[in-house]
N, C-alpha and C positions, 0 to 999 in steps of 0.2 A: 732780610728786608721784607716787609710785609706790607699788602696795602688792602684798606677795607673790601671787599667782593657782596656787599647785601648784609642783610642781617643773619646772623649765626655761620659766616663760611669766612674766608679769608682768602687772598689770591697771593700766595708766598711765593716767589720770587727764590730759584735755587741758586746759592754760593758757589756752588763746584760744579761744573759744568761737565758731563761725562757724554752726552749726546748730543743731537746738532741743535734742538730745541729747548733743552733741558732748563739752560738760563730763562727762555722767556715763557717759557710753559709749564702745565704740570709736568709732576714727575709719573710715570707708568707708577701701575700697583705694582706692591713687592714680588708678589710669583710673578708677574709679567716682566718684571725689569729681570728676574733670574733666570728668566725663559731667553729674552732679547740677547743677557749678554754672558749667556752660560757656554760655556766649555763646549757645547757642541754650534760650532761655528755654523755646518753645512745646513743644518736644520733649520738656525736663524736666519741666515741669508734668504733662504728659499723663503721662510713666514715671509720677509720684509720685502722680498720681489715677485712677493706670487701672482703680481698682473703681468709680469714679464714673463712667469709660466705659464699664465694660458696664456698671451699671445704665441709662446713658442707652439703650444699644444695646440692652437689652433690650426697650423700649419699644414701638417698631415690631414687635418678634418678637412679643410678646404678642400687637398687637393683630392682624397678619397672618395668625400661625397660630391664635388663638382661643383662645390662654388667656385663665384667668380673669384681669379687670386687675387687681382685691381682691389678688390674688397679688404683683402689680409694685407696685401700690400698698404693700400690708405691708413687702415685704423693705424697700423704699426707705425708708420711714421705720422702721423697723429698724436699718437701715443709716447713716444721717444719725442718728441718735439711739446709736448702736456709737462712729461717730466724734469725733459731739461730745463726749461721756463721754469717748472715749482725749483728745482734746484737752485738754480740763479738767484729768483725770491727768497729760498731760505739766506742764502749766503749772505744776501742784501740786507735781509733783518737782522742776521744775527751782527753786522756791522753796523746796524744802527744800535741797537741793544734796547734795552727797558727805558734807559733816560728819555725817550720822544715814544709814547705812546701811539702818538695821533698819527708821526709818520707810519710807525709799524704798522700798523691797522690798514692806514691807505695803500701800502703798499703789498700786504697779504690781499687785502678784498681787490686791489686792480689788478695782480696778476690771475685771481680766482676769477675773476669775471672776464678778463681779456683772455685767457684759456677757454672759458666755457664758448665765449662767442667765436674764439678760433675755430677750435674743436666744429660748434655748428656749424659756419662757413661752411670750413673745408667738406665737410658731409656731404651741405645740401650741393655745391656747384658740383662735386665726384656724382652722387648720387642723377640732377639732372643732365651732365653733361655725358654721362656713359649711361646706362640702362638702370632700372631698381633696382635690379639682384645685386649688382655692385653697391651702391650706397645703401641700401639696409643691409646688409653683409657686413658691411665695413662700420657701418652705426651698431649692429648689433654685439660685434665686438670691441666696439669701443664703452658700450655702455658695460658691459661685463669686464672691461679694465678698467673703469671709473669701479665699477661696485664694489669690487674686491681691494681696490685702492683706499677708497674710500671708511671700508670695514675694516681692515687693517689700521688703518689709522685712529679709528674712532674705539677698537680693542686697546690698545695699547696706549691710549693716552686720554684717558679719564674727562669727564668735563668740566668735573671740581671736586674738591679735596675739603671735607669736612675738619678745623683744627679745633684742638681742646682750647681752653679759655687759660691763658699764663700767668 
């Protein structure tokens, strides 16, 4: 199934569904799909969780160098609470499917924008209701689990897909 995407691009629609976005999205480049679901499992895991390893790595840095832990503590559940929501979201779209665009759409941009304003929230009231080293502590590491979220994402799932003419 194909649908027009601008002039000279196409936005193809995958039949076989191997990944959780796969149906309503592009597909990864070839070495990246071979990367994602090749043989060495423990390698791909860790790519596709690597904001979960630095929050772990953050850990020890906190308590070594003496930040506050309220700070590691927040972002983390921040952050497990970011995800779980995008998880629910995906589940949701991919139960809607491609037939309702408009739903899909609203429902990806509402839980990206009701995250981002959580996310803020929870910051700023942690941030004024305890000290600043706690809320930029905990902002700094959240904005380094959005980044690396974020770049993983943006590596492994292309923004469009050039098709030959049939």
């Amino acid at each position: 199934m194909k649908k027009p995407d601008g002039p000279g691009f196409e936005f193809q629609l995958s039949q076989s569904a191997t990944s959780r976005f796969e149906s309503l999205w592009f597909t990864p480049s070839a070495p990246l799909q071979a990367f994602l679901r090749g043989p060495d499992f423990a390698v791909n895991a860790l790519f596709r969780n690597l904001d979960l390893v630095i929050l772990a790595l953050a850990l020890p840095l906190f308590l070594v160098a003496g930040f506050p832990i309220l700070g590691w503590v927040t972002a983390t559940v921040i952050w497990l609470a970011w995800r779980g929501i995008g998880a629910w979201t995906e589940r949701k779209a991919l139960a809607i499917g491609p037939s309702n665009p408009g739903r899909l759409a609203g429902v990806a941009a509402g839980s990206l924008i009701g995250r981002g304003w959580l996310m803020g929230i929870v910051l700023i009231v942690v941030g004024l209701s305890t000290n600043r080293a706690t809320g930029l502590s905990a902002c700094l590491l959240c904005v380094a689990a959005f980044t690396t979220s974020f770049v993983i994402k943006l590596v492994s799932q292309p923004a469009h897909r050039p098709t030959t003419a049939s």
